[in-house]
C-alpha positions as CSV (number, residue, x, y, z in Angstrom):
1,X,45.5,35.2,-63.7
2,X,43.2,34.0,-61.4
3,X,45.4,34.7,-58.5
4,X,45.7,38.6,-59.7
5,X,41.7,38.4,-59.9
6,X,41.8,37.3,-56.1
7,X,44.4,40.0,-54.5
8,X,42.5,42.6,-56.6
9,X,39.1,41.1,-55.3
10,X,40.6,41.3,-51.2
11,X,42.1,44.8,-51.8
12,X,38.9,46.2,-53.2
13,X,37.4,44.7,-50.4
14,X,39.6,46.4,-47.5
15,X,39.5,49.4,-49.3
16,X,35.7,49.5,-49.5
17,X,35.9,48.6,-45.4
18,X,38.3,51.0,-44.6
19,X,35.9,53.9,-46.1
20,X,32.8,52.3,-44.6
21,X,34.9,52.6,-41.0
22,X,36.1,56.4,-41.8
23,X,32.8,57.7,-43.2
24,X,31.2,57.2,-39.7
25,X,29.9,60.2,-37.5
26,X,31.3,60.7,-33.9
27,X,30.6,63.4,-31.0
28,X,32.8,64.3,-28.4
29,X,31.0,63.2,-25.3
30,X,30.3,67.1,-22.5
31,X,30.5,64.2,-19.5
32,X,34.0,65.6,-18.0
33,X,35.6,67.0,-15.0
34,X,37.1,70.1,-14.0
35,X,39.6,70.1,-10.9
36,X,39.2,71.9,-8.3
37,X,43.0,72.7,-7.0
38,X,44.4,74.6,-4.1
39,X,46.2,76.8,-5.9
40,X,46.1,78.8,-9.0
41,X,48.6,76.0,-10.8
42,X,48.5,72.5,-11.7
43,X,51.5,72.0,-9.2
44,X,48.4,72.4,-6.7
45,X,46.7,69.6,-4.8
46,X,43.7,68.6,-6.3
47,X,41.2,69.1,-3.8
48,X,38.3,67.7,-6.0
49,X,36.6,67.1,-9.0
50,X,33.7,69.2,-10.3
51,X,31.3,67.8,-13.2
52,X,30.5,70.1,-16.1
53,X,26.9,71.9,-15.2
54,X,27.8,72.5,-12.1
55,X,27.1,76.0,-10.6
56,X,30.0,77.8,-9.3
57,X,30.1,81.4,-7.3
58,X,33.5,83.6,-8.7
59,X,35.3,84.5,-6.1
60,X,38.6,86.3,-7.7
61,X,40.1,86.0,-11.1
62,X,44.0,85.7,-11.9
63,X,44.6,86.8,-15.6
64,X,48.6,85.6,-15.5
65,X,48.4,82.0,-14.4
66,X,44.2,81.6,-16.1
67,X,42.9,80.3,-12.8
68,X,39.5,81.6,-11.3
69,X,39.1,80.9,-7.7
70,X,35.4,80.2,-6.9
71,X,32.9,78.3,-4.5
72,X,30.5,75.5,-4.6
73,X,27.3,75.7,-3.4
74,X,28.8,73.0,-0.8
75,X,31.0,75.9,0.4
76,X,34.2,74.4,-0.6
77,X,36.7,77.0,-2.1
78,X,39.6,76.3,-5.1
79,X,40.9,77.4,-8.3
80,X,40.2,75.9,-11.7
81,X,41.3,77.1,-15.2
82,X,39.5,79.6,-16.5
83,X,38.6,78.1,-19.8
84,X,36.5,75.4,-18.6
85,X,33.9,78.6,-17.1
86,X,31.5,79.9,-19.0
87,X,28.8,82.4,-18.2
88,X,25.9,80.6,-18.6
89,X,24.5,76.8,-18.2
90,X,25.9,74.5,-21.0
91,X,23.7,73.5,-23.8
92,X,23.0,70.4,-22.2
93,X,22.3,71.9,-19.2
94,X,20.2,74.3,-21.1
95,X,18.7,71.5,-23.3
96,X,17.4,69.4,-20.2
97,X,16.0,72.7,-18.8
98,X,14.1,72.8,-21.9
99,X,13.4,69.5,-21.7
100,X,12.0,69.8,-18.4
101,X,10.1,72.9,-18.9
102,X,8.6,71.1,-21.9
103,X,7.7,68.0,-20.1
104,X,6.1,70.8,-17.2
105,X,4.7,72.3,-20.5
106,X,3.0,68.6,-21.9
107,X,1.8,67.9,-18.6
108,X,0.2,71.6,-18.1
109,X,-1.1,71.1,-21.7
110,X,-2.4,67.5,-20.4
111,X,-3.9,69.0,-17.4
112,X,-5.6,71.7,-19.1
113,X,-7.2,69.3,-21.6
114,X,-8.1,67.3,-18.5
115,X,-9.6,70.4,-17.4
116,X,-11.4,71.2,-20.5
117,X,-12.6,67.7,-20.9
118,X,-14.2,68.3,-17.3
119,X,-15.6,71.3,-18.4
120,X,-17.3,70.2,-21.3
121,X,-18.3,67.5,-19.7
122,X,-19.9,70.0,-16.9
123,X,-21.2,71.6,-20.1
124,X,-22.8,69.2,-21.3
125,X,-24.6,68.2,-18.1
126,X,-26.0,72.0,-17.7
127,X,-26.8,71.8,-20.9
128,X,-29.3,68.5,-20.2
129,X,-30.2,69.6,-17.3
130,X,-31.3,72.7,-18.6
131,X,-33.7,71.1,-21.5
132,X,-35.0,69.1,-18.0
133,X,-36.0,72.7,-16.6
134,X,-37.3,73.5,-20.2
135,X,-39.1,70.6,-20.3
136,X,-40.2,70.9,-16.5
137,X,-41.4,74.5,-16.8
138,X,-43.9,73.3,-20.1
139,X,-45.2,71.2,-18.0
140,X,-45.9,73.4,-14.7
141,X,-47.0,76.3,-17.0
142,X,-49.8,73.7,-18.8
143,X,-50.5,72.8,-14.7
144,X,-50.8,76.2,-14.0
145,X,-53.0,76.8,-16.9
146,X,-55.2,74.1,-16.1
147,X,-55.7,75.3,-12.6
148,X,-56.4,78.9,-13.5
149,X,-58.8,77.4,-15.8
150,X,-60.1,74.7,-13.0
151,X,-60.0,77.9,-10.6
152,X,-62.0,80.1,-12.8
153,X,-64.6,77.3,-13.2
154,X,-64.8,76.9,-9.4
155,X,-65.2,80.5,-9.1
156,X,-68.2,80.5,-11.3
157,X,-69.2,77.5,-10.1
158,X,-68.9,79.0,-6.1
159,X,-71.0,82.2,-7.8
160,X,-73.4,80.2,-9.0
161,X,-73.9,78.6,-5.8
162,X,-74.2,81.6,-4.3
163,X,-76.8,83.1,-6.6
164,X,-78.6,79.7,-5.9
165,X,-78.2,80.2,-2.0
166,X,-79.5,83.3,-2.2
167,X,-82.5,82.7,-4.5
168,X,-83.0,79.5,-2.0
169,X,-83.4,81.8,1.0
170,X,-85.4,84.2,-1.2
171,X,-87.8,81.3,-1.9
172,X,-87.6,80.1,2.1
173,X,-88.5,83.4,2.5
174,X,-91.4,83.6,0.7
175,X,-92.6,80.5,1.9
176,X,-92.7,81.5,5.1
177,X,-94.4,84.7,4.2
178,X,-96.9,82.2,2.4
179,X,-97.2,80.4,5.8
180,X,-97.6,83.3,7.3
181,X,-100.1,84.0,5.2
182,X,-102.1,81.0,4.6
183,X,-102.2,80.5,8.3
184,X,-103.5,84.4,8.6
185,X,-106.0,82.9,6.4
186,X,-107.2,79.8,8.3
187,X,-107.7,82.0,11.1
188,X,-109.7,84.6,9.1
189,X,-111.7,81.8,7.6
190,X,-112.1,79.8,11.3
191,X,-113.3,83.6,12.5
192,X,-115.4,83.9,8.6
193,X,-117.2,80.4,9.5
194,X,-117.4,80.9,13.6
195,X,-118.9,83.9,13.1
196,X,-121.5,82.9,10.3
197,X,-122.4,80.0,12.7
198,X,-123.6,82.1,15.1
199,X,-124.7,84.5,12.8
200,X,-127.1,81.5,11.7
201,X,-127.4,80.3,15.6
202,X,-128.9,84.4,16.4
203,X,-130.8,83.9,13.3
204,X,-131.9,80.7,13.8
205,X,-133.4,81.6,17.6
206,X,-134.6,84.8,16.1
207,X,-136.6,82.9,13.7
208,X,-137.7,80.3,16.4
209,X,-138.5,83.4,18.5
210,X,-140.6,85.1,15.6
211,X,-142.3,82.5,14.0
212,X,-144.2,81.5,17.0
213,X,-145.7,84.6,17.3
214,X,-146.4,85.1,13.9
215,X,-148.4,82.0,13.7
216,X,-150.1,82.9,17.0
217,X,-150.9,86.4,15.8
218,X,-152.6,84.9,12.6
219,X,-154.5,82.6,14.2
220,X,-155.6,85.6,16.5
221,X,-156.5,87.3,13.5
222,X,-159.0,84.9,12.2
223,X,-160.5,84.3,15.3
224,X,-161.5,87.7,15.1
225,X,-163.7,87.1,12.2
C-alpha cells in the first residue's frame, strides 16, 4: 500500500514537472543570415552571408526560381531568395531606430531642461539685479532731491549774498559821500574859523586904531572947557 502511495507520489511529481517545462514562453531569435549566392539557385556558390537589417539595392527580380538579385552598399552583387526581403527595416531595426531617436529625444529633453534651468537661473539674476537698480534709483532720486533742495538753498543763499554785496557797496558808498562830505565840512569850518580870526584880527586893529583917538578926542574935548 505504501509502495502504490510512492509510484503515485513520483508520477504526480513528473507530471507536475513536465507541465512546469511545457507552460514556458519562447521567441524565435531575428539574429539570422541570408546568403548571398551567384546564382538565382541554391546550386549557386555562396558568395556571402548577409545579416538581417542589412540594406540592400534591387537590382532585378526572377519570379520562376524566387531569387532577387541586388547590391550591397559594399558593391558586391548576388541573388538571395525573395522571401527573406522586405520593403522596409525590420521591427528590430525599426525598434532600435526608435530607440535611438528616443534616446536623441531624452537627451534633447535633457538639454532643454538644462537650458531652461540656465534660463531661470538668468531669470532669476535679472530679476535681483533689477530690485538692485530699484533700490539704487530710490536712493539717487532721494540724492537728487537733496541736492535740488541743497541747490535751491545755495541759490538763495548766493541771492542773499548778493543783496548783501550790493547793500555793502551802497553803504561804502555812502560813506564815502559822508567823507566827502564831512571833509567838505572841515574845510568850510577851517575857512568859517580862518576867516572869523581875521575878521576879529581887522576888528581887533580897527578897535586899537579907533580907540586911541577916541580917548584923545575926549580928552581934547575937556580941555576945551
Amino acid at each position: 500500500m505504501k509502495t502504490t502511495i510512492i509510484a503515485a507520489a513520483i508520477s504526480l511529481s513528473g507530471i507536475l514537472m513536465c507541465q512546469s517545462a511545457w507552460s514556458q514562453s519562447v521567441w524565435v531569435s531575428d539574429e539570422f543570415e541570408v546568403t548571398l549566392r551567384s546564382g538565382p539557385s541554391t546550386g549557386n556558390a555562396i558568395d556571402m552571408m548577409v545579416t538581417s537589417g542589412t540594406e540592400l539595392e534591387v537590382l532585378e527580380r526572377d519570379p520562376d526560381t524566387g531569387y532577387t538579385r541586388v547590391r550591397t552598399n559594399g558593391g558586391t552583387e548576388g541573388w538571395v531568395l525573395s522571401r527573406y526581403l522586405m520593403g522596409e527595416p525590420s521591427a528590430r531595426e525599426q525598434l532600435q531606430t526608435l530607440t535611438g531617436q528616443l534616446t536623441d529625444a531624452s537627451e534633447r529633453d535633457s538639454s532643454l531642461n538644462n537650458q531652461l534651468s540656465s534660463i531661470r537661473s538668468d531669470h532669476d539674476a535679472s530679476e535681483r539685479r533689477i530690485e538692485e537698480l530699484e533700490r539704487d534709483k530710490s536712493r539717487l532720486e532721494k540724492e537728487l532731491t537733496d541736492i535740488k533742495r541743497t541747490s535751491a538753498n545755495a541759490l538763495a543763499l548766493n541771492s542773499e549774498n548778493t543783496k548783501l554785496r550790493d547793500q555793502l557797496m551802497d553803504a561804502d558808498i555812502r560813506v564815502d559821500t559822508l567823507e566827502q562830505e564831512s571833509r567838505e565840512l572841515n574845510n568850510q569850518t577851517s575857512r568859517y574859523w580862518f576867516m572869523s580870526g581875521g575878521l576879529v584880527l581887522v576888528v581887533g586893529m580897527v578897535l586899537g586904531l579907533w580907540l586911541p583917538r577916541m580917548q584923545w578926542q575926549r580928552r581934547s574935548r575937556y580941555d576945551r572947557f
